[in-house]
N, CA, C and O of each residue as an XYZ file, in Angstrom:
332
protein
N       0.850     -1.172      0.000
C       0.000      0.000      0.000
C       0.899      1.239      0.000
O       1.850      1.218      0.781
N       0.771      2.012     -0.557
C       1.103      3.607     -0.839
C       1.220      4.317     -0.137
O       0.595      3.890      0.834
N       1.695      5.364      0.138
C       1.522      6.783      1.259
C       0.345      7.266      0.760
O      -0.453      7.355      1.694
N      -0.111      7.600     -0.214
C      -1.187      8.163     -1.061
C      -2.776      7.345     -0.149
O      -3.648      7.863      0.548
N      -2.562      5.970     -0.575
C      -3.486      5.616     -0.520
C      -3.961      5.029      1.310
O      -5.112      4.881      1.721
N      -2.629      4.791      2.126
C      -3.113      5.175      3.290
C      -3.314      6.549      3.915
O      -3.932      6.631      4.976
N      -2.997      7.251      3.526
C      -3.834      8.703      3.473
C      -5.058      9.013      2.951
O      -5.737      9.966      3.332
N      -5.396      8.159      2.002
C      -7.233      8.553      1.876
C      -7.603      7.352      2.529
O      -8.785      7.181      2.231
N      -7.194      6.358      3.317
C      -8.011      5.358      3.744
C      -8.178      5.949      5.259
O      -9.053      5.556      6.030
N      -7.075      7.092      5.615
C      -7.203      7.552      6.994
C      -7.994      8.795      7.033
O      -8.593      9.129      8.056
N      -8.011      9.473      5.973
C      -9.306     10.944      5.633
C     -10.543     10.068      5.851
O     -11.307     10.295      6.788
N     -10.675      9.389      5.263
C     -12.176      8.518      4.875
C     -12.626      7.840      6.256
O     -13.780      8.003      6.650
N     -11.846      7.193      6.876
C     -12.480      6.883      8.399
C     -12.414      8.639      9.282
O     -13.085      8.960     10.263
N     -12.013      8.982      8.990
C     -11.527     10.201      9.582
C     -13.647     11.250      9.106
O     -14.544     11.771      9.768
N     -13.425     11.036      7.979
C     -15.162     11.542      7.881
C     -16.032     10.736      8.006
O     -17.084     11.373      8.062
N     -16.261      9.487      8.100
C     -16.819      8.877      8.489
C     -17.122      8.492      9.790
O     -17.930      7.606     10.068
N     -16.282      9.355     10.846
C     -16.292      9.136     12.431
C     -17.386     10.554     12.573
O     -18.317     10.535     13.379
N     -17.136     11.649     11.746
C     -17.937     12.903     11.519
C     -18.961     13.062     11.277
O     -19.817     13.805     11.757
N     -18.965     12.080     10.179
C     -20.430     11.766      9.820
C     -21.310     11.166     10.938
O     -22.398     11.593     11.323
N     -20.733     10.264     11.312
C     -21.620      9.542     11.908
C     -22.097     10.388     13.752
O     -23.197     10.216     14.277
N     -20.753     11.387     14.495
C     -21.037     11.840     15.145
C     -22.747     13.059     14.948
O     -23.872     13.244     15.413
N     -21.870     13.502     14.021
C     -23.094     14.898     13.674
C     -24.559     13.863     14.255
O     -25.124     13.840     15.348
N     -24.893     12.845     12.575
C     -26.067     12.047     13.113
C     -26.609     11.867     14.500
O     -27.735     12.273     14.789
N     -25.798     11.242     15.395
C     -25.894     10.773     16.413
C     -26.008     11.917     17.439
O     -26.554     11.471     18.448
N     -25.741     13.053     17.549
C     -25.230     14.393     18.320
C     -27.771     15.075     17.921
O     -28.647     15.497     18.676
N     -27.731     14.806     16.692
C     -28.965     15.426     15.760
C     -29.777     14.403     16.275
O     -30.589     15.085     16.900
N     -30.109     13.270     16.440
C     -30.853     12.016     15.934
C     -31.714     11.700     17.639
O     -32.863     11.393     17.956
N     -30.412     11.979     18.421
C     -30.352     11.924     19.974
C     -31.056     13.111     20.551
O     -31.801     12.969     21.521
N     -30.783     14.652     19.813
C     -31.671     15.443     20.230
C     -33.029     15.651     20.189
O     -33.826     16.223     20.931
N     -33.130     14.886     18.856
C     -34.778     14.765     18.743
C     -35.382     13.895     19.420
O     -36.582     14.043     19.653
N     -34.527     12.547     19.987
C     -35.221     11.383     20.181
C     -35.725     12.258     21.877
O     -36.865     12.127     22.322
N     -34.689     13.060     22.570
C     -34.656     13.375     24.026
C     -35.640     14.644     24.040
O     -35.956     15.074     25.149
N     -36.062     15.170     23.092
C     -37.355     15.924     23.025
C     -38.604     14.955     22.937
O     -39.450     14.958     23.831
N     -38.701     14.059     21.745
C     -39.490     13.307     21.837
C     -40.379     12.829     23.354
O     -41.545     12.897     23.743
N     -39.037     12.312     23.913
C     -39.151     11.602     25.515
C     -39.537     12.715     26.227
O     -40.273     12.542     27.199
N     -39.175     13.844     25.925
C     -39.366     14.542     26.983
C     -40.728     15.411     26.954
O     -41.195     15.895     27.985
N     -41.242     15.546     25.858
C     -42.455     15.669     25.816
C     -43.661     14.973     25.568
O     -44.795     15.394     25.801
N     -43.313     13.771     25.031
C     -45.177     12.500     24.852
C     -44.356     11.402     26.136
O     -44.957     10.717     26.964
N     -43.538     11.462     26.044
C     -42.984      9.828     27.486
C     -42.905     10.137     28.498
O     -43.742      9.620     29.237
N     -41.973     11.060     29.117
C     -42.169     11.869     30.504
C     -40.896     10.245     30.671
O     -40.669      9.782     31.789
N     -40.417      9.794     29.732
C     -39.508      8.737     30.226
C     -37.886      8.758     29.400
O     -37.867      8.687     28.171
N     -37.209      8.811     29.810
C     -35.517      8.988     28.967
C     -35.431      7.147     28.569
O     -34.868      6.864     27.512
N     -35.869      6.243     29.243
C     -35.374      4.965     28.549
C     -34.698      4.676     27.214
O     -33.530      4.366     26.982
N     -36.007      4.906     26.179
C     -35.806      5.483     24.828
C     -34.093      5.401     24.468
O     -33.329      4.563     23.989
N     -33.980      7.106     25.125
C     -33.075      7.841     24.648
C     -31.320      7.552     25.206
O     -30.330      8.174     24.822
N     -31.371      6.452     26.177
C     -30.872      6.173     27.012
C     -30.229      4.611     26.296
O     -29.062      4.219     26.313
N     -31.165      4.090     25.832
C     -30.911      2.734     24.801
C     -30.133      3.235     23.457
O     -29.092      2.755     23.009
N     -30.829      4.228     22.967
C     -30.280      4.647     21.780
C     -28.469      4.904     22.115
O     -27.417      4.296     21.915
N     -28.905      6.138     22.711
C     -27.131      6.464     23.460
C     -25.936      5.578     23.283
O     -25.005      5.554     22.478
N     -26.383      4.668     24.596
C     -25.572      3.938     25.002
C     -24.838      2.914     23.577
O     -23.701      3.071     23.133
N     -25.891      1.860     23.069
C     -25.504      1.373     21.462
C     -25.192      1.935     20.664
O     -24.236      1.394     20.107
N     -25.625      3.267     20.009
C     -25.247      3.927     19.141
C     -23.880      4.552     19.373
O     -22.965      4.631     18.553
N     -23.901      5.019     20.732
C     -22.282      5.579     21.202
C     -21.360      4.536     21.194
O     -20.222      4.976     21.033
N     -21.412      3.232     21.314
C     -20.295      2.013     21.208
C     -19.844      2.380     19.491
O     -18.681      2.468     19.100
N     -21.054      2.553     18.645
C     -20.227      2.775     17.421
C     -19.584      3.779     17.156
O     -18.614      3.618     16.415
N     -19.841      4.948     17.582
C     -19.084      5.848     17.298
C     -18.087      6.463     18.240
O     -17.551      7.550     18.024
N     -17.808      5.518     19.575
C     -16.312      5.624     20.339
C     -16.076      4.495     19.192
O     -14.880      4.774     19.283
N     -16.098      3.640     18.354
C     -15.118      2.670     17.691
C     -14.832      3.492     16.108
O     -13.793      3.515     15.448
N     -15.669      3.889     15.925
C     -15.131      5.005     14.495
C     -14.133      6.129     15.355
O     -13.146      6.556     14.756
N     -14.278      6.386     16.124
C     -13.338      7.715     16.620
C     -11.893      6.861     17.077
O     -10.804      7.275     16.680
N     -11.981      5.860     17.786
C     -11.039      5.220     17.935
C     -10.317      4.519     16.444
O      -9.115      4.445     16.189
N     -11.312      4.119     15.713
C     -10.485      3.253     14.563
C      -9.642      4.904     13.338
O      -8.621      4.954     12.652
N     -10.812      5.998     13.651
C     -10.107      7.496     12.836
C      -8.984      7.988     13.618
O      -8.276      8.728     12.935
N      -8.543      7.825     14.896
C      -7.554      8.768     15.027
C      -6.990      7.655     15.790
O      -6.182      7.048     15.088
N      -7.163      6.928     17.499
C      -6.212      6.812     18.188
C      -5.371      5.556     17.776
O      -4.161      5.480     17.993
N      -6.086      4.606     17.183
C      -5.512      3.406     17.315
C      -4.478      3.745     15.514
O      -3.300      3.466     15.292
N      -5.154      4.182     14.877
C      -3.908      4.453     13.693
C      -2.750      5.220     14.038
O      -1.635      4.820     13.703
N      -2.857      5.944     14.472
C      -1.439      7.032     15.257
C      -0.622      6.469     15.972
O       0.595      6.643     15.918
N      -1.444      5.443     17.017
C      -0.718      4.825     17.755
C       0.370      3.957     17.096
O       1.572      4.075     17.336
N      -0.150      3.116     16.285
C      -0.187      1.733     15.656
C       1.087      2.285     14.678
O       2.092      1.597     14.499
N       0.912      3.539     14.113
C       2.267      4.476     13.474
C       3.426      4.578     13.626
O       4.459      4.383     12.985
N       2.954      5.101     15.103
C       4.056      5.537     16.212
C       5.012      4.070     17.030
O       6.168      4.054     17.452
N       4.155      3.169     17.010
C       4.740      1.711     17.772
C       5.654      1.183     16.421
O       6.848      0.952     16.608
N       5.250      1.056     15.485
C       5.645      0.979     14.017
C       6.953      1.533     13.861
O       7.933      0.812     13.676
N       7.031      3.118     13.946
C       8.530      3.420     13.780
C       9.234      3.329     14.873
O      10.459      3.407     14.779
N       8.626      3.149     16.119
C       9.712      2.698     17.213
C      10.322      1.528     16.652
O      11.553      1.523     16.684
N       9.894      0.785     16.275
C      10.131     -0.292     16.334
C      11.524     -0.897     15.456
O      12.529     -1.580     15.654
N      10.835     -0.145     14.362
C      12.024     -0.036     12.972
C      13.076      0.901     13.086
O      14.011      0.800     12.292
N      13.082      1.643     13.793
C      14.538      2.565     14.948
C      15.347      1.154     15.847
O      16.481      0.693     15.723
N      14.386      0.822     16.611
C      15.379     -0.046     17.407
C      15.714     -1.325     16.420
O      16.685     -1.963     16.827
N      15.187     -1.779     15.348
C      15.930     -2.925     14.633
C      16.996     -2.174     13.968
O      18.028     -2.699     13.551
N      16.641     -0.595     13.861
C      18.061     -0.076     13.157
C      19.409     -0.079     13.830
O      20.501     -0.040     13.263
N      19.162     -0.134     15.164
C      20.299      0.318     15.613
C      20.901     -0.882     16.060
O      22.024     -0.858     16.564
């Protein structure tokens, strides 16, 4: 694989963690109006949350921390076989 092309494979999770926040940030506000005016109950909004937020701590994790990391352990690594 390329420099090129792991660079758009890391933009592309990188908007796709965006995408999916915005949704979820929008989707959640309506659902917690919803509840909060015909349910008088958060359950709902509380189910949604919780599942929907597992996916998008794993897009935020798979867009930034674990690739950087995974980078960074990478050229340690190939430093100390250099030396």
């Amino acid at each position: 694989m390329n420099i090129r092309e792991e660079a758009e494979r890391r933009v592309d999770a990188k908007i796709k963690f965006q995408e999916n926040l915005y949704k979820y940030l929008i989707v959640n506000t309506i659902i917690a109006i919803i509840c909060f005016a015909f349910l008088q109950s958060f359950w709902l909004l509380f189910f949604v949350m919780f599942f929907w937020g597992l996916g998008v701590l794993d897009d935020f994790f798979n867009a930034y921390s674990i690739w950087d990391y995974r980078e960074e352990m990478i050229s340690k690594e190939l430093s100390k076989m250099g030396d």
